[in-house]
C-alpha positions as CSV (number, residue, x, y, z in Angstrom):
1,X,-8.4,33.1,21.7
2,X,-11.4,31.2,22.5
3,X,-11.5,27.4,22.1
4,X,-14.9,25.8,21.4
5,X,-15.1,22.0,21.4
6,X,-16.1,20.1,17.8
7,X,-19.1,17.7,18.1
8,X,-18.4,14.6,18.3
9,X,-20.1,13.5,14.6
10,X,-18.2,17.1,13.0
11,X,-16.7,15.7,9.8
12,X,-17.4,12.3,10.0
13,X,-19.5,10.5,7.0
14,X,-20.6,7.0,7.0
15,X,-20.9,6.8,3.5
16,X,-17.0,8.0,2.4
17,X,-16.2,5.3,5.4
18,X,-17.4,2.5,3.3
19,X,-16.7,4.1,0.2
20,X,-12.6,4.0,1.7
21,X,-13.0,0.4,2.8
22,X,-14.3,-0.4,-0.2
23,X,-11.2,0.9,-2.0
24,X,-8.9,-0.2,0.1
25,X,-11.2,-3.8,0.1
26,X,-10.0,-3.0,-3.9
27,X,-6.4,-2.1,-3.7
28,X,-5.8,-5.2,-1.3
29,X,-7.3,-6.8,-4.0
30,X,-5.7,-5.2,-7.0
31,X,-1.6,-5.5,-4.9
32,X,-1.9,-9.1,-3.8
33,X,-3.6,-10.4,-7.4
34,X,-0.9,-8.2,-9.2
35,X,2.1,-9.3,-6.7
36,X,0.9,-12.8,-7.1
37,X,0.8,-12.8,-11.1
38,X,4.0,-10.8,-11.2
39,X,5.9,-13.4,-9.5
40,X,4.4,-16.1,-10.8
41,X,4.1,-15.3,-14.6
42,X,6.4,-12.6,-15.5
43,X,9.2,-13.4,-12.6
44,X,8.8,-17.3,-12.6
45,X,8.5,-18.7,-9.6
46,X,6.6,-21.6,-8.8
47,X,3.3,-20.9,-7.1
48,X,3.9,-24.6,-5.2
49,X,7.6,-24.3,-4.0
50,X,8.1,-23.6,-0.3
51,X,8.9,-19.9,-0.2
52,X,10.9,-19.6,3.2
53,X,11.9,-17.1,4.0
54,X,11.4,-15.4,0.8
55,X,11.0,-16.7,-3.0
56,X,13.8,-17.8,-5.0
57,X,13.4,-15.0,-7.9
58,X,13.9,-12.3,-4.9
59,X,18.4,-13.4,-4.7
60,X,18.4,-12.5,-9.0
61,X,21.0,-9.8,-8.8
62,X,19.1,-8.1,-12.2
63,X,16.1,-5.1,-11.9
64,X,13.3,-7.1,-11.9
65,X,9.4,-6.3,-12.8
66,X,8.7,-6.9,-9.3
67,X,10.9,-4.4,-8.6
68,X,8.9,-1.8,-10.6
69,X,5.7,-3.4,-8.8
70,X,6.6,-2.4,-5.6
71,X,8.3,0.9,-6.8
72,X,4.8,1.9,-8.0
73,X,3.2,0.7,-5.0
74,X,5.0,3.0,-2.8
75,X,4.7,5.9,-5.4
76,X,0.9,5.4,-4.8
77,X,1.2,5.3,-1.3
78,X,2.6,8.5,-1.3
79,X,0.1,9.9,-3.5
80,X,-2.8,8.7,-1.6
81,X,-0.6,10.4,1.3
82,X,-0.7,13.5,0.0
83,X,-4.5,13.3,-1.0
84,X,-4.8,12.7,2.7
85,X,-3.1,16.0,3.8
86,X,-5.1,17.7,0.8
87,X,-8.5,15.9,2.1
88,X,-7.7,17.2,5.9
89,X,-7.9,20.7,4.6
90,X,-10.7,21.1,1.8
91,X,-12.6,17.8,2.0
92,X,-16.8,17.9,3.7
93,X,-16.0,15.7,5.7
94,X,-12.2,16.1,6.8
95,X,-12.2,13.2,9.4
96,X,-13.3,10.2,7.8
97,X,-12.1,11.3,4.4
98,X,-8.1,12.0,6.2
99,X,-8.3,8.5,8.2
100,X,-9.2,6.7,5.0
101,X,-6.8,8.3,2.8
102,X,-4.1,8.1,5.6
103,X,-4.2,4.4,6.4
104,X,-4.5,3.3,2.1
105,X,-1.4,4.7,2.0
106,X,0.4,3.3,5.2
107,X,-0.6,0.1,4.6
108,X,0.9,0.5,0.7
109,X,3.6,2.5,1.9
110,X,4.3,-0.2,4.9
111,X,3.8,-3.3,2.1
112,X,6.0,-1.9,-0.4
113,X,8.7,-1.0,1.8
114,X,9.0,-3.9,3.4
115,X,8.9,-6.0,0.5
116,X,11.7,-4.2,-1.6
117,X,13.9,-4.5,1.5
118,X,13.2,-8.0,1.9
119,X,14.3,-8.4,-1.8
120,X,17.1,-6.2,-1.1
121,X,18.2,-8.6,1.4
122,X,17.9,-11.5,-0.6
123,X,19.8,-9.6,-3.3
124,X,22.9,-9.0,-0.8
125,X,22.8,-13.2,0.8
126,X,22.6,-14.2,-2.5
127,X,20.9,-17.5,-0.9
């Protein structure tokens, strides 16, 4: 079995590169307006309150909307995961289109994660 090396531009497009950052430029948007409103209007909390370590609506011991928020944030994540693995195999331009795919959903996956244990945490100090 012969190896042959790839080009160094092989599968790399530099319009799907902006066309991920603008959707992740999007979803950054789209997670932190909707985590934001969440909190304040549905959950109640009070956008001028110190918020250290976490917000006061995070110790409810009740399933919250927030809850569902980030539930559906890491669902997406791991559907823009999988669109990644898909995108490595079948996708023009495999490179670009993988690394975009693959870091939207880290960063969603990452947020989410974090986020729900945090409020997991609260949930258990009940402080």
């Amino acid at each position: 079995m012969n190896e042959t090396p790839v080009p160094i531009n092989a599968g790399l497009s530099r319009r799907r590169d902006a066309m991920w950052g603008i959707l992740g430029g999007v979803l950054g948007v789209l997670v932190g307006g909707g985590s934001a409103a969440i909190g304040v209007f549905i959950e109640g909390a009070d956008p001028l309150a110190p918020s250290s370590p976490y917000p006061a609506f995070f110790a409810k011991r009740q399933l919250l909307a927030y809850d569902y928020f980030l539930l559906s944030m890491i669902v997406l994540g791991a559907v823009i995961a999988i669109t990644g693995a898909v995108l490595a195999r079948r996708s023009r331009f495999p490179r670009t289109d993988t690394l975009g795919a693959l870091i939207a959903s880290g960063v969603l996956l990452l947020l989410g994660g974090v986020l729900l244990f945090t409020r997991l945490v609260a949930v258990i100090r009940g402080v």
